[in-house]
C-alpha positions in Angstrom: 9.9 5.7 27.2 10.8 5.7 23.3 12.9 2.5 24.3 10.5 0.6 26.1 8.4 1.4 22.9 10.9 0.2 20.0 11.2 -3.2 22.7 7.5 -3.2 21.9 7.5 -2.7 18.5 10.6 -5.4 17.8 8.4 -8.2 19.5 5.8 -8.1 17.1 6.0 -10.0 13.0 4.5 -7.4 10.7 4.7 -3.5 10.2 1.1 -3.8 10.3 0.9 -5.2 13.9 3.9 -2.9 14.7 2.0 0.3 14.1 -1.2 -1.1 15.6 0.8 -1.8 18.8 3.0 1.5 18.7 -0.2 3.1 18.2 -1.8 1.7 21.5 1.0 2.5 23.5 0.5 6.0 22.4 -3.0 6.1 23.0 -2.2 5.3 26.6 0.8 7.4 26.8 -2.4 10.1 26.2 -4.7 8.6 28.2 -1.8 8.9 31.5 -1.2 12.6 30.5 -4.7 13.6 30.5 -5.3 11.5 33.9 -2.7 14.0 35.0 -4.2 17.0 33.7 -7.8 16.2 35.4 -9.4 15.0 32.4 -11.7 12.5 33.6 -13.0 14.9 36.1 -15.3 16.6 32.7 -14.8 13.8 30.2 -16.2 10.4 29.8 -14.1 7.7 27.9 -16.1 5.9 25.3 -15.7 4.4 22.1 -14.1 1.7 20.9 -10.6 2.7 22.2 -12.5 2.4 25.4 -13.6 -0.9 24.6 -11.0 -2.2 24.1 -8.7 -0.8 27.3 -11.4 -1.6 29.5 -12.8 -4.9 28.2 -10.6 -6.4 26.0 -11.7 -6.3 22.7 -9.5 -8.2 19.8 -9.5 -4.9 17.6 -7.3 -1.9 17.7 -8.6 1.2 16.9 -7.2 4.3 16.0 -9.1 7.5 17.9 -9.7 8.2 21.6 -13.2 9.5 21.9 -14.8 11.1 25.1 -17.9 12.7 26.0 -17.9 16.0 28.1 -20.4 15.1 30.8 -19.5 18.0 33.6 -17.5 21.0 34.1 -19.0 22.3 30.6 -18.1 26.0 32.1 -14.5 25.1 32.3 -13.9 22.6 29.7 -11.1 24.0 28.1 -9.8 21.7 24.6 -6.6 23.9 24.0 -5.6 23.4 27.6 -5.3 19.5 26.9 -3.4 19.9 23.2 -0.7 22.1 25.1 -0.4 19.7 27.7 0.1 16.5 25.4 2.5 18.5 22.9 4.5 19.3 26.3 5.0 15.9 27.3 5.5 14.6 23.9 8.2 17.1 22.9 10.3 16.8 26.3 10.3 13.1 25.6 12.2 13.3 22.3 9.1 12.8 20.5 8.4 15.2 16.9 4.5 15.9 17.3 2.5 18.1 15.4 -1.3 18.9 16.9 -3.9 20.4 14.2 -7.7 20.8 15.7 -11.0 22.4 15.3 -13.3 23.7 18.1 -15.8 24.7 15.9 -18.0 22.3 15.8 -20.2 20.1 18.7 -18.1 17.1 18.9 -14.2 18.9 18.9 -11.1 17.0 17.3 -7.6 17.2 17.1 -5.3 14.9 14.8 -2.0 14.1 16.9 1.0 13.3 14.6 4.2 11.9 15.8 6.2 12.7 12.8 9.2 10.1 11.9 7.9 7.6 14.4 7.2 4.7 12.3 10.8 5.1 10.3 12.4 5.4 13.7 10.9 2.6 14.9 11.8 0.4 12.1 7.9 0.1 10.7 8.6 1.9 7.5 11.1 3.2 4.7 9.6 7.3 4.6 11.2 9.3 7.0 8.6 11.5 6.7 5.9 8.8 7.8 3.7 9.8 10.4 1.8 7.9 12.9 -1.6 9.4 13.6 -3.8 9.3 16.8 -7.1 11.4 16.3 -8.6 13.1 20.0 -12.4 13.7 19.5 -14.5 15.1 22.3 -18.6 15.7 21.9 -19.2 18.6 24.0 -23.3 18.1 23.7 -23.8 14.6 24.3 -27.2 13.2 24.0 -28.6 12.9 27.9 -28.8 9.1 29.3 -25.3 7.7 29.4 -24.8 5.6 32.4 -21.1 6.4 33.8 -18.4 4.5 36.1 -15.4 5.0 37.1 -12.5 1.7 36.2 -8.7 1.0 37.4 -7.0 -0.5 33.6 -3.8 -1.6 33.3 -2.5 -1.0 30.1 0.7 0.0 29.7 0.6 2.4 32.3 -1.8 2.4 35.7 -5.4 4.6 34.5 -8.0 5.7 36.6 -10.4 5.8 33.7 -14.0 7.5 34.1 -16.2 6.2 31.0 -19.3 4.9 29.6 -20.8 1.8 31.1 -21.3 -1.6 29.5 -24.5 -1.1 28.6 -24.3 2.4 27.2 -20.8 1.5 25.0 -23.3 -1.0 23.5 -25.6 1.8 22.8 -23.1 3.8 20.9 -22.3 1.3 18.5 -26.3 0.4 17.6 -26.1 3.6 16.8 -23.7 4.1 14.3 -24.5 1.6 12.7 -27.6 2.7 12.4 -26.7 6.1 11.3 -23.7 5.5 9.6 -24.1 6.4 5.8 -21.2 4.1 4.7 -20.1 0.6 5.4 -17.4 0.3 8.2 -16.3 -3.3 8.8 -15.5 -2.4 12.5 -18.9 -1.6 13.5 -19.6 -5.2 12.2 -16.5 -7.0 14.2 -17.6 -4.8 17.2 -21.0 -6.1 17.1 -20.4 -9.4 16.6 -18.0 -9.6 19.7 -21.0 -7.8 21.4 -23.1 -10.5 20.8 -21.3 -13.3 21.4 -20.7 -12.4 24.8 -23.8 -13.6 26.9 -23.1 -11.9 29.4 -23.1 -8.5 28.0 -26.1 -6.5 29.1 -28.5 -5.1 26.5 -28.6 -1.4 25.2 -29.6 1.3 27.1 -33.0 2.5 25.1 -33.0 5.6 26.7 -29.7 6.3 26.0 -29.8 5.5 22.4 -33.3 7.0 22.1 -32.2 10.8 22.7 -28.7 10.1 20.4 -31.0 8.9 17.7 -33.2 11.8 17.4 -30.4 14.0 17.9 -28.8 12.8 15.3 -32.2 13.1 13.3 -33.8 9.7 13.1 -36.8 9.1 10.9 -37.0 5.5 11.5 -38.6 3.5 14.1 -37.0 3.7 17.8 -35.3 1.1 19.0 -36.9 -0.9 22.2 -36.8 -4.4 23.8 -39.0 -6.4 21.0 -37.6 -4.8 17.8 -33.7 -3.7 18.3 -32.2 -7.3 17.1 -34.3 -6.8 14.1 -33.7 -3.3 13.0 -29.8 -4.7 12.9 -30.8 -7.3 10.9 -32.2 -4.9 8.5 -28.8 -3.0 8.6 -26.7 -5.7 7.9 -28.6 -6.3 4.4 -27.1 -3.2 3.3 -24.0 -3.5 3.9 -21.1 -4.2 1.5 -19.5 -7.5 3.1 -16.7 -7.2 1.1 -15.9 -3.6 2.2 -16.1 -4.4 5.6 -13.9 -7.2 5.6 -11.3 -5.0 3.9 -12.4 -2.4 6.5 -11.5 -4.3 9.8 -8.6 -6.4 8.8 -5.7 -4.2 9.1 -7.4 -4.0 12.7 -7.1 -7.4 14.0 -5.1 -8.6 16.4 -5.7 -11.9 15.1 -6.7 -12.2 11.7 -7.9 -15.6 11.9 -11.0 -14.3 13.0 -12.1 -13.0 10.1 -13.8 -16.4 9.1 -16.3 -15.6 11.4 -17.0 -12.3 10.3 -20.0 -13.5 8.1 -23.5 -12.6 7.7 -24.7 -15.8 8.7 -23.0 -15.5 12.2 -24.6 -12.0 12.7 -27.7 -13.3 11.6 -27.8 -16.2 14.1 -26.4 -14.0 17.0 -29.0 -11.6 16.5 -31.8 -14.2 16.6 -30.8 -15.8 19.8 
């Protein structure tokens, strides 16, 4: 496995892309253990990871985000940690696994320690090449949920968020979101200028907005295009270009990354 990984690696120009793509193959090295493991019996793949598996977006991303949607008596978050630090260990792999089950939404930072000197990305021997695991055991109600065959990298049977309701999650961080992440911005964009992406799920992003504490006014049919608008004043376009470009998979794109284009997509 660590070979057909470094064959990876070597085909790609730049450190940068390297780890993105080293990354990725991780993520689904995960994704296959956790198939195994009866994962997406309980848990719901979302997020932009899921995004991008299932759909293709042209970002990478660095987390694996998932929803606990049944089994909430037997969800068991430890269970899943041993199980990846098994695998990764009998495959020659140095892993470390720190995580907190304290809170709602439960995370674990997986750290493949060495990987990125080993595979040529980097000069530190000690370098390590992070994947963070983050599951939200009290999602808000509404999510609409399918179930996908993906081929990346390895076969998945992936059980996840629908169109519709991936949209939804990313209205609402950037909504909510207190700081300026470029990524949110790329997302959307790509959300938009697909016309045949469906439109948010209202319901669903109604109940994670006032769990999350909303104050402002709901988003519905006539008025969600312009709440975003509203957003995007406040962001720092500078910061999110910086944000999403180590991201890409192809930086040429970021000439469309502009205000203007937002603006116009939003309006149509």
């Amino acid at each position: 496995m660590k070979e057909y990984l470094r064959t990876l690696v070597q085909e790609n120009s730049s450190p940068l892309q390297g780890r993105n793509i080293a990354r990725e193959y991780l993520q689904a090295r995960v994704l296959e253990r956790l198939q195994k493991m009866g994962a997406f019996v309980p848990l719901a793949f979302r997020g932009d990871t899921a995004v991008r598996f299932l759909y293709g977006i042209r970002r990478f991303s660095d987390d694996l985000s998932f929803s606990l949607e049944n089994g909430k008596g037997i969800f068991d978050f430890d269970y899943y940690l041993q199980g990846l630090k098994t695998t990764f260990n009998a495959e020659g792999y140095r892993i470390k696994i720190s995580y907190n089950t304290d809170r709602a939404i439960q995370s674990a930072l997986l750290e493949f320690g060495g990987l990125s000197y080993e595979l040529g990305l980097s000069p530190d021997q000690n370098e390590n090449l992070a994947i963070r695991f983050e599951v939200d055991t009290k999602p808000p109600q509404g999510a609409v949920l399918q179930t996908s065959l993906v081929r990346k990298y390895v076969f998945l049977n992936l059980y996840h968020y629908d169109r519709a309701s991936l949209f939804t999650g990313k209205i609402h961080a950037l909504l909510t979101r207190n700081f300026t992440k470029g990524r949110d911005v790329y997302d959307l964009l790509w959300y938009l200028s697909d016309p045949t992406w469906p439109p948010p799920n209202f319901v669903f992003l109604k109940n994670a907005l006032v769990q999350t504490g909303w104050k402002g006014e709901f988003p519905i049919e006539d008025n969600w295009r312009t709440l975003l608008r509203d957003r995007m004043n406040d962001l720092n376009w500078k910061r999110v270009i910086s944000d999403v470009s180590p991201f890409l998979e192809n930086p040429g794109e970021l000439e469309f990354l502009t205000k203007d284009n937002i603006f116009h997509q939003l309006r149509s």
